[in-house]
N, C-alpha and C positions, 0 to 999 in steps of 0.2 A: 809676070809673076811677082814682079816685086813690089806691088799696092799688097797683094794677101799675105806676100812675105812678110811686109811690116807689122800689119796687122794682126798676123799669127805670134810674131817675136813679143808684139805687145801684151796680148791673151794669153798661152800658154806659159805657165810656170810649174806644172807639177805633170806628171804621168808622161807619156811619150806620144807622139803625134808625128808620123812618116809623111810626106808629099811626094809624090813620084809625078813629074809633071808629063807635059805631051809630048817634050822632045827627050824625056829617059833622065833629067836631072832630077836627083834626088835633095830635099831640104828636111832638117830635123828641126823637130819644138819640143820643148817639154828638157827636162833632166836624167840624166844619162843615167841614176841609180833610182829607178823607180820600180826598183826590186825584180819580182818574178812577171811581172804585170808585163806581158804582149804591148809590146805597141798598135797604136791604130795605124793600119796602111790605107792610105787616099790614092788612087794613081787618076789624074786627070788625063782626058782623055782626046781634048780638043780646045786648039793653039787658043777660044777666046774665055775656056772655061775658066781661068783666073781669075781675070779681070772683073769677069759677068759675077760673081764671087763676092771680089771684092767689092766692087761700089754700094752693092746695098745685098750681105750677105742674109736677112730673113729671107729676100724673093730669089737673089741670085744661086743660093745653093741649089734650093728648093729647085729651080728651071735647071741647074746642072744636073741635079739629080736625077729629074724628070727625062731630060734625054740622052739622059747617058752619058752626057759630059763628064761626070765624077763616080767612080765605085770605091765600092768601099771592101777592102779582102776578107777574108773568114779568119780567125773564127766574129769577127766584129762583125756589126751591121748598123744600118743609116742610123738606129736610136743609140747607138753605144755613140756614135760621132757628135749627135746631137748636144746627148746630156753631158760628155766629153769637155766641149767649147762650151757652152751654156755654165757650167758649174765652175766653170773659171772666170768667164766674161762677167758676171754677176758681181764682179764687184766695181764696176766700171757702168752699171748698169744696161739700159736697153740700146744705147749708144752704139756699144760692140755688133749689134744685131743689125742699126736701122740703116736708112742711108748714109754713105759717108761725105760730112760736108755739111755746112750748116744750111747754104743751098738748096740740095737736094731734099733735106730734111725736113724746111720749111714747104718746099714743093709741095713735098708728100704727104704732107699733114693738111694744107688745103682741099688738094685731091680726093684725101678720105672725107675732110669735112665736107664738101657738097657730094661725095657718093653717101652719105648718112642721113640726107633729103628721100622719106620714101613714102611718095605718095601711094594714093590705092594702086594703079593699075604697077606700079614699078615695085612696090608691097609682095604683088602678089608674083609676079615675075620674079622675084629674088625668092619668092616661097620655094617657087617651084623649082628653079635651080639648085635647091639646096635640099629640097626634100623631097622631089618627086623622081628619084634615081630609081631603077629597079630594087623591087619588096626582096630582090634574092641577096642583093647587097646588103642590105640592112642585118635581114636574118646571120647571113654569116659572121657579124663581129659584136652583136648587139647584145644584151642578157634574154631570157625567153622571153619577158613581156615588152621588148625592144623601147626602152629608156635611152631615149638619148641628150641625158643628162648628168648630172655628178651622182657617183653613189655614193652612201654614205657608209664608210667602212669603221664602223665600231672596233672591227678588229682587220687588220691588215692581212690578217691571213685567211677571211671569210670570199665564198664564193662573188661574182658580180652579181646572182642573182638574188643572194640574200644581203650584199650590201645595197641591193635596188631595191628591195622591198624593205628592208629599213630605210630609205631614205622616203618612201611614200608614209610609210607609218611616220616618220620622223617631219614631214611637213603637213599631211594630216593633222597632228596633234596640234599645230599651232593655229590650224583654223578653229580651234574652240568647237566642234561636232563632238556631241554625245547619241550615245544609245537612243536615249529618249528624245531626243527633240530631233534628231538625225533625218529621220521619217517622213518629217514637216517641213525640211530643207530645202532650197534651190539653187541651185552653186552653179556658179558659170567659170567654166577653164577656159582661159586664155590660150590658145596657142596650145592645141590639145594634144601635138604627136600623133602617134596613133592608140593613144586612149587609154595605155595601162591607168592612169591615175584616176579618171571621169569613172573609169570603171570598179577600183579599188575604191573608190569614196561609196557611190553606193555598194557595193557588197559589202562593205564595213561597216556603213550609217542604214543604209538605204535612203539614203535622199536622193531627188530628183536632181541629173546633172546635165550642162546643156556645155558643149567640146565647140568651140569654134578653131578652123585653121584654113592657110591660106591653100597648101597644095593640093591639089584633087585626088592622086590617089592615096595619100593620109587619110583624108578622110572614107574614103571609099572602106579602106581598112576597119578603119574603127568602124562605120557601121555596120562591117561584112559581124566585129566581133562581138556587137553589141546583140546584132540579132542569135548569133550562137548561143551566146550565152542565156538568149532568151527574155534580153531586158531593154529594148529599144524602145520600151515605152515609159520607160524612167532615163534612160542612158539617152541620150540623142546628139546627134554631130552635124555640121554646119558646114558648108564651105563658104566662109564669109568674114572679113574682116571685123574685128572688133571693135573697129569704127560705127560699125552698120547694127549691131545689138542693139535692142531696146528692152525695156521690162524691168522689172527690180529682182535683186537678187541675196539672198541671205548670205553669201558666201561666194568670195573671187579669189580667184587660185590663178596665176601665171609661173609657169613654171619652164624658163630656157625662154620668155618671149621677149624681155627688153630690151635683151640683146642685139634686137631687128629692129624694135622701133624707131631709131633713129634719136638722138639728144633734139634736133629740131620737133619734132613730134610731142617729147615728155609732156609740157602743159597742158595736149589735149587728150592724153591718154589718162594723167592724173584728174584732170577736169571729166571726162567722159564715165570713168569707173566710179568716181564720186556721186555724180547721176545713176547708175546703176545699182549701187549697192546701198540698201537700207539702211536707217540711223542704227541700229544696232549689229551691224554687220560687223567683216571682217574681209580683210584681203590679207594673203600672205605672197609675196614673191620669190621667187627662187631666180636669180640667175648669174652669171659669169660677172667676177666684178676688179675693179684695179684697186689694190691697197693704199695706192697713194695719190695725186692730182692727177684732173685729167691728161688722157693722151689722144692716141690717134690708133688706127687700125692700119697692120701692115699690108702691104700690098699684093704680099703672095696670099692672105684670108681672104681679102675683097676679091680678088681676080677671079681666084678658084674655086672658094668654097663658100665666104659668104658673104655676096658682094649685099650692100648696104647695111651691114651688120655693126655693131662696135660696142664695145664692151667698158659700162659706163666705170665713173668712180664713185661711191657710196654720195659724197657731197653732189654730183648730181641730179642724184635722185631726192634726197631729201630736200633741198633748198627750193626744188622743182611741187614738190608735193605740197608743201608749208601752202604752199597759195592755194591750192582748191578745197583746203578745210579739209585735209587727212592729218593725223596725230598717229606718228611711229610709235609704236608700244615696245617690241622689242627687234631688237638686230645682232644677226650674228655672222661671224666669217667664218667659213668651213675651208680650211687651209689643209693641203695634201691630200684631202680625198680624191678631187679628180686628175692627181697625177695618178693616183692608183687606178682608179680608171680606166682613164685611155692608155695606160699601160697594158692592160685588161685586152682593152677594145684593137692596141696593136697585136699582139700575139696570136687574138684569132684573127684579126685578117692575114697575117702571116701564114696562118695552120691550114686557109683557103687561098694562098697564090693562085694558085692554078686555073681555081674555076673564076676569079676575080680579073685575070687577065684574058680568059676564053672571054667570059662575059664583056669587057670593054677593051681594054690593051694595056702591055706595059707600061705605058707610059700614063696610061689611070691608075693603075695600081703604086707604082711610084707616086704619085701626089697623093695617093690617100697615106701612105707610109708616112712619106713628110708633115702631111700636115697632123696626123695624131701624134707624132714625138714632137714636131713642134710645141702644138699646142699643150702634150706632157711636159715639156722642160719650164713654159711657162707659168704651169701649177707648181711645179718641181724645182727648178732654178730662180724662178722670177717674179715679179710680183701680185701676181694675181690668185684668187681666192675664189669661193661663192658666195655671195650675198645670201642672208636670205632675212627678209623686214617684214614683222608685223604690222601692218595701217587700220587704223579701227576712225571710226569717226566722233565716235563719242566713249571717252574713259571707259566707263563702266560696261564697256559691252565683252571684256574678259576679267578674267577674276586678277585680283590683286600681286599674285606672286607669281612665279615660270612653272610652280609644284605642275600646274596643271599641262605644262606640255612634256614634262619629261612624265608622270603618270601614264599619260594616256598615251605615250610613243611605248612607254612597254609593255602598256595592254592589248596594243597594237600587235605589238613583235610576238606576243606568245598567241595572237588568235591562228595563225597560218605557218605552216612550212616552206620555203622556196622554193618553187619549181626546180627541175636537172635541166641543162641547156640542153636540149635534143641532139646537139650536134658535136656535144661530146665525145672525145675520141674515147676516153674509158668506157660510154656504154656500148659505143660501136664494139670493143674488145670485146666486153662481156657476150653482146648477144653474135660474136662469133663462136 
């Protein structure tokens, strides 16, 4: 206990923080007058959960969590602990979190660097681990048109589903798509989900859109909804790497896909999209991004949730793009939205325990916990934002000022209402 002890005594300076270890020793952190404010009670559970803890607390808690090695008492739970430690370590930065030791640090940073090598077949293998989980999981924490990306909350107290549908409107509009030429379009999504947006572009424009993704039943989905809708012959969906596209396209949209690519990959995905999209095109990006130099991807992400994934820093993406003849037009950081988010995305999976532990086991459900208040305390705590970059290849192929995307993001917002999440417990009341 006494590696986490030190490292608690270092972090903790404000509110109250209990340990209750495996042999009944109790340790305090934090300051004895932190008013009416509960402490958090940890009781560990097994003589090596400390330690495991301590050496590299992002994976270590995370696997105590996971089997039970550490609970957490009521009325608290694993994201009050999270954002707890996280809103104090922050200023110490990701240090507090990573491996402890400059050793193990460097280790870990190679490890990730050749896990972020991802060729087709290891592409598509990492797709499918990460997206091809049962459709009843998703449904239970997702918004109705199952976004699994940042919403964009204009207002903090707006639902997930109408912060997700302004976030489509709100990257819509920076693809430059009107009314009129809309019609005439051909747009290729990157890395499609399961299609809210391929599908949202044309019922907004009506243009032709072509959804590539790597996991099989993603895409089965999207065309289960492409046909409902009755539009599979404008909408259409690929199970096929983005490597393998061919044809020209008036308009490229990835939205949540960089983040797989891999940093090794950038040159030929920048070079490859260049090839694809017309001289007067447009590409916009959406994804997960570091606000400051690059780093590395922790090890409880890669193991569990997204192995080959990493989450670049702005400077590598544009220094990367400079070379195949793209010209960034505009760039923006959307900072706090997707802690509200996966705030969102924790609480229903919470309000579904039951059937998410029927359906796989505790100890699935504990890693899903962990890793959305993780990854909430590091929109919320720590340094990460969303990207999102305009790429045009020749100037003139948008108008001169930003008028035109916040214009057309509210003619966007006032065309449709947000769906009700079906699984709302307030409609469940009503229609008892």
């Amino acid at each position: 206990m006494w590696l986490l002890d030190k490292l608690l005594q270092k972090v903790i300076r404000a509110g109250r923080l209990v340990i209750t270890d495996h042999d009944g020793k109790v340790y305090n952190y934090g300051t004895s007058d932190a008013g009416d404010a509960a402490p958090i009670n940890v009781r560990l559970t097994h003589p090596k959960a400390s330690g495991h803890i301590a050496r590299y607390p992002q994976l270590g808690a995370a696997e105590a969590f996971m089997w039970g090695w550490m609970e957490i008492d009521e009325p608290h739970d694993l994201r009050d602990l999270v954002l707890f430690f996280t809103a104090q370590s922050k200023a110490l930065g990701d240090k507090a979190i990573q491996p402890q030791g400059t050793v193990k640090r460097l280790a870990q940073k190679a490890v990730a660097k050749a896990d972020s090598l991802n060729p087709r077949g290891k592409a598509r293998k990492n797709a499918e681990h990460t997206y091809n989980l049962t459709r009843r999981l998703y449904e239970l924490f997702l918004d109705e048109d199952r976004q699994y990306t940042m919403a964009y909350y204009r207002d903090p107290s707006n639902s997930l589903e109408k912060a997700q549908l302004d976030k489509k409107a709100h990257i819509a509009a920076k693809l430059y798509i009107t009314p009129k030429n809309g019609p005439k379009m051909r747009v290729l999504d990157i890395g499609c989900g399961w299609g809210g947006f391929a599908l949202y572009l044309h019922r907004t424009y009506g243009c032709e859109v072509l959804g590539v993704a790597l996991a099989p039943d993603q895409i089965a989905f999207c065309k289960e909804r492409a046909e409902e809708a009755g539009v599979s012959d404008k909408v259409k969906f690929a199970l096929m790497d983005y490597r393998d596209v061919t044809g020209q396209f008036d308009r490229i949209s990835s939205v949540g896909l960089l983040e797989h690519v891999g940093v090794p990959h950038y040159p030929h995905f920048f070079e490859h999209t260049a090839r694809l999209l017309k001289t007067d095109g447009v590409m916009v990006s959406h994804l997960c991004g570091r606000t400051g130099p690059p780093g590395f991807t922790d090890a409880f992400t890669r193991k569990y949730i997204f192995p080959g994934g990493y989450i670049p820093a702005v400077s590598e993406l544009v220094s990367v793009s400079e070379r195949y003849g793209w010209q960034l037009m505009d760039y923006e950081a959307m900072r706090f939205h997707y802690s509200l988010t996966l705030e969102e995305w924790y609480n229903r999976t919470v309000m579904h325990k039951d059937e998410i532990v029927e359906m796989y086991d505790e100890q699935f459900y504990r890693m899903w916990l962990f890793y959305l208040a993780g990854a909430e305390q590091s929109f919320r705590n720590g340094t990460l934002v969303n990207h999102q970059l305009v790429y045009v290849k020749d100037r003139a192929a948008i108008p001169m000022t930003r008028d035109f995307m916040y214009e057309e993001s509210e003619r966007l917002r006032g065309l449709e209402e947000p769906p009700r999440w079906h699984l709302d417990p307030a409609l469940k009341q009503a229609a008892e």
